[in-house]
Backbone as a ProteinNet text record, in pm:
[ID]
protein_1_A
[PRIMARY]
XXXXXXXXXXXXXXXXXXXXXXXXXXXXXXXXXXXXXXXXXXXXXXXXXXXXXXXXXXXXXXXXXXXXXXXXXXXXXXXXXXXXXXXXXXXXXXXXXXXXXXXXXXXXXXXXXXXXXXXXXXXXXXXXXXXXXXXXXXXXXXXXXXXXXXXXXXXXXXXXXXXXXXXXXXXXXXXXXXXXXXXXXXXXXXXXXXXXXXXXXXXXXXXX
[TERTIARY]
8268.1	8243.4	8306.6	8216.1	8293	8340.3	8426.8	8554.3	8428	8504.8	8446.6	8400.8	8375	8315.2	8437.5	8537.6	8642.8	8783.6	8774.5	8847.4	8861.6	8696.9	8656.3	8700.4	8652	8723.3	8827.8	8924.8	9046.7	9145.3	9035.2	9117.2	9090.5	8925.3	8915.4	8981.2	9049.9	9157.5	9305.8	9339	9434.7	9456.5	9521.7	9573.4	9639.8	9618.4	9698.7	9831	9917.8	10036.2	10066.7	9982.7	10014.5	9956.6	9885.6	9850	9946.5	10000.7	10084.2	10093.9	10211.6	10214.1	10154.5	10135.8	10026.3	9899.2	9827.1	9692.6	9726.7	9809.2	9838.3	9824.5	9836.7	9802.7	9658.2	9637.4	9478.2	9439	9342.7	9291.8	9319.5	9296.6	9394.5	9487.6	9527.5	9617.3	9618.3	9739.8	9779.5	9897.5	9860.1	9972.8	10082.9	9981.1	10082	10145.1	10100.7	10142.3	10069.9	10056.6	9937.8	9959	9833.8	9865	9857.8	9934.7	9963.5	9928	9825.3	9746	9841.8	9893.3	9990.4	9944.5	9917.7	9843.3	9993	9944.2	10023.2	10098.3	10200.4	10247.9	10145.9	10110.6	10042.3	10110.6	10249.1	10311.4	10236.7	10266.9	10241	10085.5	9964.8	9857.5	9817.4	9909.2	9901.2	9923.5	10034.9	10098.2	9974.4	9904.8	9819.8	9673.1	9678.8	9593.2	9573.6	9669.4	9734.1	9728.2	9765.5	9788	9630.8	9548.9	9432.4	9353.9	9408.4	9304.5	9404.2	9537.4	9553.1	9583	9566.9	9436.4	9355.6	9264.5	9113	9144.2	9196.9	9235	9297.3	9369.6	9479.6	9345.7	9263.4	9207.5	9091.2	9051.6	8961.6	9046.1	9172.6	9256.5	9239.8	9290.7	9356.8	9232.5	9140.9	9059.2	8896.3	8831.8	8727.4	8659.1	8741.4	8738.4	8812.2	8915.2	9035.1	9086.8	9107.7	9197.5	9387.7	9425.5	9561.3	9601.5	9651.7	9675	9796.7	9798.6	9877	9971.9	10104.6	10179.6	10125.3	10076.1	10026.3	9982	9937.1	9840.5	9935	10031.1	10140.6	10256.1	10265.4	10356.9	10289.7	10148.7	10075.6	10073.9	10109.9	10091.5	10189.6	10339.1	10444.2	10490.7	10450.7	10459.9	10478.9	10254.2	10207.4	10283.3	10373.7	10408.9	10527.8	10578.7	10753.2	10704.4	10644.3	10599.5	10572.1	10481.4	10453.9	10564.1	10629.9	10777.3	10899.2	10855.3	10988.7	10935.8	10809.1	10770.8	10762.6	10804.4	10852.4	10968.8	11068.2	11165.2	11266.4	11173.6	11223.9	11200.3	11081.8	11059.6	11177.5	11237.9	11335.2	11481.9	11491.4	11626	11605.8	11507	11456	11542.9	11478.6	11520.4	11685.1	11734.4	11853.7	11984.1	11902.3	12007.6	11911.4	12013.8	11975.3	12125	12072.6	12204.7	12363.4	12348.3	12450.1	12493.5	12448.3	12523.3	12575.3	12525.1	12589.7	12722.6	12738.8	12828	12922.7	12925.6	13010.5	13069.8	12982.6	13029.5	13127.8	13149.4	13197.5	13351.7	13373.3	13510.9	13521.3	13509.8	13561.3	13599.3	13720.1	13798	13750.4	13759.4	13675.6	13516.1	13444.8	13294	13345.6	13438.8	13398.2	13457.4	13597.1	13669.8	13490.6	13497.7	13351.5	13272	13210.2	13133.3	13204.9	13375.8	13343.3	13396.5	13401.5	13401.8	13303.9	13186.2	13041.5	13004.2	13049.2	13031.9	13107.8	13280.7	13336	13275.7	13174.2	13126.8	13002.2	12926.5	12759.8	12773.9	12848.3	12793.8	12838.5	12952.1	13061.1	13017	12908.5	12839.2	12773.5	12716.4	12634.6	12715.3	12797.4	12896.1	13012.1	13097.9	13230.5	13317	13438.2	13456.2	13511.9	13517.3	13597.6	13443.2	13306.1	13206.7	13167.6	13248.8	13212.8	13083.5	13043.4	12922.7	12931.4	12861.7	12829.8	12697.1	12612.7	12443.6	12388.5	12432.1	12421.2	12491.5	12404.8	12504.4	12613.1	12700.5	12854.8	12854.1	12839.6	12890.3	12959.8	13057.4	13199.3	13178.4	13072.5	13025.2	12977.7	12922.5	12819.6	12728.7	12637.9	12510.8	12461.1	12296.5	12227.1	12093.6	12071.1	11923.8	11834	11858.9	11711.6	11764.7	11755.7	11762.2	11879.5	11895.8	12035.7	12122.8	12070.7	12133.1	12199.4	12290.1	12315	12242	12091.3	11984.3	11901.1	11909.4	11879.6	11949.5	12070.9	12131.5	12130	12119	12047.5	11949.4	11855.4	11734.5	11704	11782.3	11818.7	11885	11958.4	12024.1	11926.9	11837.3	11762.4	11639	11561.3	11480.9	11439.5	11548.6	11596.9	11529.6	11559.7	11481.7	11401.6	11227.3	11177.4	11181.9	11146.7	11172.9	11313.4	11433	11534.1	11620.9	11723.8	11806	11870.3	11813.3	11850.4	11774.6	11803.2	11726.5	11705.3	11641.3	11655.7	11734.2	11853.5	11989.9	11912.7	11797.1	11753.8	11741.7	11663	11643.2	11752.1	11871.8	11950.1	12062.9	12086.3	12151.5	12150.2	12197.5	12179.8	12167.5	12079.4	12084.3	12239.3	12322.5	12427	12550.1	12533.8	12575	12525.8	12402.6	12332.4	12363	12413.7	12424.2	12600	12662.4	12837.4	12829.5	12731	12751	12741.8	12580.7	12614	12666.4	12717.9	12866.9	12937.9	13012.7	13120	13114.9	12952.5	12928.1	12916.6	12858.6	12882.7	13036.7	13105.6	13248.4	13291.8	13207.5	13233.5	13198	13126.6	13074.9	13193.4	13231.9	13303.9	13476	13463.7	13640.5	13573.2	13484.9	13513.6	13589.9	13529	13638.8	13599.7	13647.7	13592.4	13495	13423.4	13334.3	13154	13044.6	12959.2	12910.9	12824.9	12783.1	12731.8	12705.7	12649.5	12495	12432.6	12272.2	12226.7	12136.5	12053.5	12061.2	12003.3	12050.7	12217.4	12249.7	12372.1	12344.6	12409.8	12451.4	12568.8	12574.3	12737.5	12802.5	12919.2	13017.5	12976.7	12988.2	12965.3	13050.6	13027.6	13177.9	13161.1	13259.5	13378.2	13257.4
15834.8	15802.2	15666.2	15593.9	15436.8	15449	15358.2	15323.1	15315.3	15278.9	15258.6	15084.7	15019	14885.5	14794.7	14839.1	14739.1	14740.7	14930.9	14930.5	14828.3	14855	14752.8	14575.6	14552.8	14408.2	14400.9	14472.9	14470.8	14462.4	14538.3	14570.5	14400.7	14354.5	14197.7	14113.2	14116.8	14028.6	13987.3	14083.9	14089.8	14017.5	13916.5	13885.2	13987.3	13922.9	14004.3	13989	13879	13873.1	13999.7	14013.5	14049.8	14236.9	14236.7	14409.3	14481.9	14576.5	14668.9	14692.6	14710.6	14709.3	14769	14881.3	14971.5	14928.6	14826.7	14824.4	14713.7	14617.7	14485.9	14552.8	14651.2	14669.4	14721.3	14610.9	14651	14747	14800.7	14925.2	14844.9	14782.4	14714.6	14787.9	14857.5	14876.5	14887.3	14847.4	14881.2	14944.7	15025.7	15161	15204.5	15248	15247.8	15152.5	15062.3	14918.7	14915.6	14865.7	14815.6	14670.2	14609.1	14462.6	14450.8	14325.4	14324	14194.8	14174.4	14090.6	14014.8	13903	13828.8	13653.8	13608.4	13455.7	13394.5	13258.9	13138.1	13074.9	13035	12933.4	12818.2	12735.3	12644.5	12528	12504.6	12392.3	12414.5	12509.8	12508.1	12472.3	12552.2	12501.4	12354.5	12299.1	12179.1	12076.1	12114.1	12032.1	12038.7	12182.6	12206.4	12127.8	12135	12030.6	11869	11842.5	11695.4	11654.1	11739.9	11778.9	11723.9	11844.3	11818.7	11655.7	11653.1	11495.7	11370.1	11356.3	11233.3	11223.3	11358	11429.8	11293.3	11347.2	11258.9	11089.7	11053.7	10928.4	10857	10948.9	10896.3	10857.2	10969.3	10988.2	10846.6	10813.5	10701.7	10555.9	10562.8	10439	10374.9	10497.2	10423.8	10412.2	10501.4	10575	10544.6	10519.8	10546.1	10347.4	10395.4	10212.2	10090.3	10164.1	10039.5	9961.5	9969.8	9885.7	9908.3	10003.9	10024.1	10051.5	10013.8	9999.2	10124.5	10207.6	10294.4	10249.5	10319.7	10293.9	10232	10325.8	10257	10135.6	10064.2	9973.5	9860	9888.8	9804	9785.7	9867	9827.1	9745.2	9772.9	9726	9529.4	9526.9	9365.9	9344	9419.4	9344.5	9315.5	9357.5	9370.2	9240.5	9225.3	9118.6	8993.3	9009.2	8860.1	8889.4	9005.1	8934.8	8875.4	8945.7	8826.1	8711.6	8698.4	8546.1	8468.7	8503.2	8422.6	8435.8	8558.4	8536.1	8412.3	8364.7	8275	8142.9	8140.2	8009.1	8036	8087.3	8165.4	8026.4	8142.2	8071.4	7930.2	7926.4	7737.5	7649	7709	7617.3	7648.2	7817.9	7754.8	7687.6	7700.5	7618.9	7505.3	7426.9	7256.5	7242.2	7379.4	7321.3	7369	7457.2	7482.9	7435.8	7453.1	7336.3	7344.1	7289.1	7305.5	7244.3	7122.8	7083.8	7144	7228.3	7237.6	7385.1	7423.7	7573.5	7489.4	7368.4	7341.6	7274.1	7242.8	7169.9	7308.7	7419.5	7524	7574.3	7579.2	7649.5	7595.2	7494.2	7433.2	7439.6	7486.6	7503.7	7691.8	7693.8	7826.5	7901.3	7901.5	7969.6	8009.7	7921.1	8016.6	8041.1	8083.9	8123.4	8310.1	8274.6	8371.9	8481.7	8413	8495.3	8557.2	8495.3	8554.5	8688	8635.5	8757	8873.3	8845.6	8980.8	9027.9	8957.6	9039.2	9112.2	9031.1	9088.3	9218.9	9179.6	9344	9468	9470.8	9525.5	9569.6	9472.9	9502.8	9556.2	9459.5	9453.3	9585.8	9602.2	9671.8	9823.4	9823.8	9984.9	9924.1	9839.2	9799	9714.5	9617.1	9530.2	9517.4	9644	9652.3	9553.4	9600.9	9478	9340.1	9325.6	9205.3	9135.7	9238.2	9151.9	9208.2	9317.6	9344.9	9412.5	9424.4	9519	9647.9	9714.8	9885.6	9924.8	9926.8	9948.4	9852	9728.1	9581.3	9502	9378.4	9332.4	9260.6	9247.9	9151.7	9026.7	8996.2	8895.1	8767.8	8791.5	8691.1	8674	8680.1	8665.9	8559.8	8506.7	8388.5	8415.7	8521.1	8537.3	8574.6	8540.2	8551	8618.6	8687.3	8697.8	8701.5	8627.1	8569.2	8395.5	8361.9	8205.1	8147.1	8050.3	7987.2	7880.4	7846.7	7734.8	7855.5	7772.5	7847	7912.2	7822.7	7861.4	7953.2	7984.9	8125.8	8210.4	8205	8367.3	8313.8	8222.7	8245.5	8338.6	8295.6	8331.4	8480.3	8511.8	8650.1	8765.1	8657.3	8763.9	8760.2	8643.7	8613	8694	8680.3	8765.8	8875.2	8915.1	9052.7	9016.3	9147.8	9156.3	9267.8	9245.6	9375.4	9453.6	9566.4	9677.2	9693.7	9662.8	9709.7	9738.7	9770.8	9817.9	9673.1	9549.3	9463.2	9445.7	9453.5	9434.4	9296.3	9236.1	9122.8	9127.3	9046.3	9051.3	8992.2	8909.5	8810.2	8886.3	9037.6	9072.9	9185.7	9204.3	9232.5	9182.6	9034.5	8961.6	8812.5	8773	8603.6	8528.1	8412.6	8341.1	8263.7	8227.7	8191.2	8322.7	8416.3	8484.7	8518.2	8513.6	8509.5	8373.8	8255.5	8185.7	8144.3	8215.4	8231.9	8344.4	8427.4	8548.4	8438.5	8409.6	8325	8203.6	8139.1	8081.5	8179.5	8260.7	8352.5	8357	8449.9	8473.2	8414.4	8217.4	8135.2	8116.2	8141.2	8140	8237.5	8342.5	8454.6	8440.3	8297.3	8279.5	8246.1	8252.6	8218.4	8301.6	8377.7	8447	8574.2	8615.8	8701.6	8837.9	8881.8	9024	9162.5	9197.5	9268.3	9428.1	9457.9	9531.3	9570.7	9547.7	9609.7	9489.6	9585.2	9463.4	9373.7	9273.4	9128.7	9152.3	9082.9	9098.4	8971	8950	8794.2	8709.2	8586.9	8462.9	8395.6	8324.6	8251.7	8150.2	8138.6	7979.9	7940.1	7810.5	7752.9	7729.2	7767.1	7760.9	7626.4	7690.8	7587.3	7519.8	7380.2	7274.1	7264.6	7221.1	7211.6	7077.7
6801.8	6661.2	6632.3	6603.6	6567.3	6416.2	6448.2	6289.4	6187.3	6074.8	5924.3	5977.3	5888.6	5878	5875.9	5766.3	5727.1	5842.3	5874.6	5976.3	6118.4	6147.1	6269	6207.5	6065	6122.5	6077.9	6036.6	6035.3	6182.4	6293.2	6413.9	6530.6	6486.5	6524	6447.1	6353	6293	6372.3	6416.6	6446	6645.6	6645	6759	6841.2	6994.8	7086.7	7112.3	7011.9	6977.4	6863.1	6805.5	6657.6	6701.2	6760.8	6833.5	6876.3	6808.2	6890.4	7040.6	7079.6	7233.4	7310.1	7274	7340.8	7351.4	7250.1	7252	7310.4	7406.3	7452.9	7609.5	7654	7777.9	7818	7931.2	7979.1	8070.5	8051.7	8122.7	8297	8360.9	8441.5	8514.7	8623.3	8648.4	8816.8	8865.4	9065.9	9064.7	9120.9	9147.1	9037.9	8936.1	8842.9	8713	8751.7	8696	8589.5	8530.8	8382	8345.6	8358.1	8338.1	8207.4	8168.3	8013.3	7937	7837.5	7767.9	7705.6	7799.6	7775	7778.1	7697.3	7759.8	7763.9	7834.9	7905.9	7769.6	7769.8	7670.7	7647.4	7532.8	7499.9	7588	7599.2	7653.8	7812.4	7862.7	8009.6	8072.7	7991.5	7962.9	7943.4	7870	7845	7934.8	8012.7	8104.8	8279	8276.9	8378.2	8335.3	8247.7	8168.7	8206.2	8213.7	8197.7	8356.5	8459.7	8550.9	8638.2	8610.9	8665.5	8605	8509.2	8443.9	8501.7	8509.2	8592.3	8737.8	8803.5	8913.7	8960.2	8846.7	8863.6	8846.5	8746.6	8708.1	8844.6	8929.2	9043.8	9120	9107	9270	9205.6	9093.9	9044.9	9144.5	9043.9	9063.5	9202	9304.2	9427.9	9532.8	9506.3	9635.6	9598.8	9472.8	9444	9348.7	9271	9255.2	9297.4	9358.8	9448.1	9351.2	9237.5	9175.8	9229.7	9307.5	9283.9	9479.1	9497.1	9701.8	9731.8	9812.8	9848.3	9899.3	9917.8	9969.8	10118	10259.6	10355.7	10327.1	10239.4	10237.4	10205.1	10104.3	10031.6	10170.1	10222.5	10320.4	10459.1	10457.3	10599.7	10493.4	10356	10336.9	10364.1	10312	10336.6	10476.7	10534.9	10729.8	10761.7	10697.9	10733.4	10671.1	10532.8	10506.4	10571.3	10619.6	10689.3	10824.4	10896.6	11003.2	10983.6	10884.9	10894.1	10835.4	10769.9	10710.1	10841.7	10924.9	11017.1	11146.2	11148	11264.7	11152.2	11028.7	10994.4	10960.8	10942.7	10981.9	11136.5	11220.1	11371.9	11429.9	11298.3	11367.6	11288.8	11204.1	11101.4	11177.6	11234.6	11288	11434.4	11479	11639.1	11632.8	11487.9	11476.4	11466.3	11465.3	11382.8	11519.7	11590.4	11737.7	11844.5	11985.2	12081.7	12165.5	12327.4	12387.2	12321	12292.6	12234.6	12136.3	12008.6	11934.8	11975.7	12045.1	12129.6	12152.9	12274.3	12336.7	12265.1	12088.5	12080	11936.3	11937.5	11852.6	11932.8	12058.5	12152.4	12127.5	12066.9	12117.3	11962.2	11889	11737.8	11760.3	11715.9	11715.8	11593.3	11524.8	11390.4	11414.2	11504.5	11522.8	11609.7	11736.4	11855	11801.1	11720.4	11653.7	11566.7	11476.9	11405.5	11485.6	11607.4	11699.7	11811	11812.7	11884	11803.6	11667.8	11577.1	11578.5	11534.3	11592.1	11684.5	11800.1	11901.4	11924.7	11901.7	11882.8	11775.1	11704.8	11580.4	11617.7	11698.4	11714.7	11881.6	11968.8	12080.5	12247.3	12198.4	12291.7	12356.7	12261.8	12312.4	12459.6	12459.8	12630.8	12650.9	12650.2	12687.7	12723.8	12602	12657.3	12563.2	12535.9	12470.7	12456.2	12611.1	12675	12743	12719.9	12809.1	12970.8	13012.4	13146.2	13200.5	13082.2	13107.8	13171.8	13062.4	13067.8	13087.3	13001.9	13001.1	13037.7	12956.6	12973.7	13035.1	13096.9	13222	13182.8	13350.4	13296.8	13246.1	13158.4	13043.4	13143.1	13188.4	13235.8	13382	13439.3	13597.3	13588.3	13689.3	13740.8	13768.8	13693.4	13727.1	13558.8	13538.5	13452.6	13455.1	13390.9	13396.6	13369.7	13220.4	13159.3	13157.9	13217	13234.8	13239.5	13248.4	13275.1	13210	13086.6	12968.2	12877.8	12755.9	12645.9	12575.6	12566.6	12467.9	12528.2	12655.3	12730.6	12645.8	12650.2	12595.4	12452.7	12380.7	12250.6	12194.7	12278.7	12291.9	12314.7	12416.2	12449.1	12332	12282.1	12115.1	12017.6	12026.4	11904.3	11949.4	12054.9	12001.6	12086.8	12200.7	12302.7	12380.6	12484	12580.9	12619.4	12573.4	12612.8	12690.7	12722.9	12832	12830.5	12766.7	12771.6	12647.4	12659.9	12530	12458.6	12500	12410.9	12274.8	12199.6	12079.5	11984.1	11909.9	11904.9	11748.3	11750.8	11670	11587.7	11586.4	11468.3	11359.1	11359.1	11251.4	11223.8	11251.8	11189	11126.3	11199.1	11174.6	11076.2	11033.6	10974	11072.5	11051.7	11151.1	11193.5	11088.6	11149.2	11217.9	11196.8	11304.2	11453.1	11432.2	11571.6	11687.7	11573.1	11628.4	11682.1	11633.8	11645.9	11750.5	11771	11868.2	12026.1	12010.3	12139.5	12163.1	12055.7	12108.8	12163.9	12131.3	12183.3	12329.4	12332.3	12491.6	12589.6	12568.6	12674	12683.4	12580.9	12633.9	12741.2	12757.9	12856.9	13008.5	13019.1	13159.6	13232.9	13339.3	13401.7	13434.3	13295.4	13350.9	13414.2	13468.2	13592.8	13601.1	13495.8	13436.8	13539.8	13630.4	13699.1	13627.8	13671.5	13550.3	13662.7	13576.7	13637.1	13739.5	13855.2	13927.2	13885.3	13965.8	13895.1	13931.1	13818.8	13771.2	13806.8	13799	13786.2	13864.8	13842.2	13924.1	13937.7	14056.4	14042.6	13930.1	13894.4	13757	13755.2	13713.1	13704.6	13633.2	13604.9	13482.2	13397.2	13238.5	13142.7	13140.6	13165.5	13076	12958.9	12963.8	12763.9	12692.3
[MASK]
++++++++++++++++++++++++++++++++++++++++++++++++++++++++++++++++++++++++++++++++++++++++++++++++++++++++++++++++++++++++++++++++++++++++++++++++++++++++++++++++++++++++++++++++++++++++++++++++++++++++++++++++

């Protein structure tokens, strides 16, 4: 038997906030349970809302009209300009070292001092810290093995040596420390610190 007329819209008037508790649970039920005619907060709705639409807006921006570059993309430019700034970079300190000024840094006590703080700080894990070599070869021998001037083992700090655990100091270092390190180390040719076997070619002690 259905309600009276006024009854019935008296009973569609009424919200499922405003419905007694009993009539708030739905025929609905798992094991017992009864699910309960409870809607979402307006805030949360809102926010899932918001959610899915700058969603779409993102996926417009970066992927569909390309106005906006992804991270991958932002980092594959900056790559590209540190390289190209670090090979003008190396052509500016090229001009500015050279055997001589290795050989006349060498006899100033204050860079040779600076360099071998570096060197005690960066280098001593493959070197040791007198130079005798551990991983990396002996320092203080008469033998070399990437070439045989100062600007060999410049060269060697500045920009390593592949296939091995040298790494190139340029990019962790300033260029004027890179360049106080190998001062230090041509100071190491010649005292003969007993240590790992000798590597490389013979070479002959640097003069002063």
């Amino acid at each position: 038997m259905s309600p009276p007329p006024a009854e019935a819209a008296t009973a569609d008037a009424i919200t499922p906030e405003e419905a007694p508790e009993e009539a708030r649970l739905m025929a609905h039920s798992y094991d017992g349970i009864h699910e309960y005619d409870n809607p979402l907060p307006g805030w949360w709705s809102a926010i899932f809302i918001g959610s899915i639409v700058f969603a779409g807006f993102y996926a417009l921006y970066f992927h569909v009209v390309g106005w906006g570059r992804t991270p991958a993309e932002r980092y594959a430019v900056a790559l590209a300009e540190y390289n190209e700034k670090r090979e003008v970079r190396a052509a500016a300190e090229a001009k500015n070292i050279n055997e001589d000024t290795l050989k006349r840094n060498a006899q100033d006590p204050k860079l040779v001092e600076h360099g071998a703080a570096i060197f005690a700080a960066k280098c001593v894990s493959c070197h040791t810290e007198n130079g005798r070599g551990l991983i990396g070869p002996n320092l203080t021998d008469l033998r070399q093995i990437h070439g045989t001037t100062r600007m060999d083992i410049y060269k060697t700090i500045h920009d390593g040596a592949p296939g091995t655990a040298m790494m190139a100091w340029a990019e962790q270092l300033p260029p004027a420390d890179v360049i106080d390190v190998a001062t230090f180390v041509t100071t190491l040719r010649g005292k003969n610190i007993p240590g790992k076997e000798p590597q490389g070619e013979p070479v002959e002690p640097f003069t002063p």
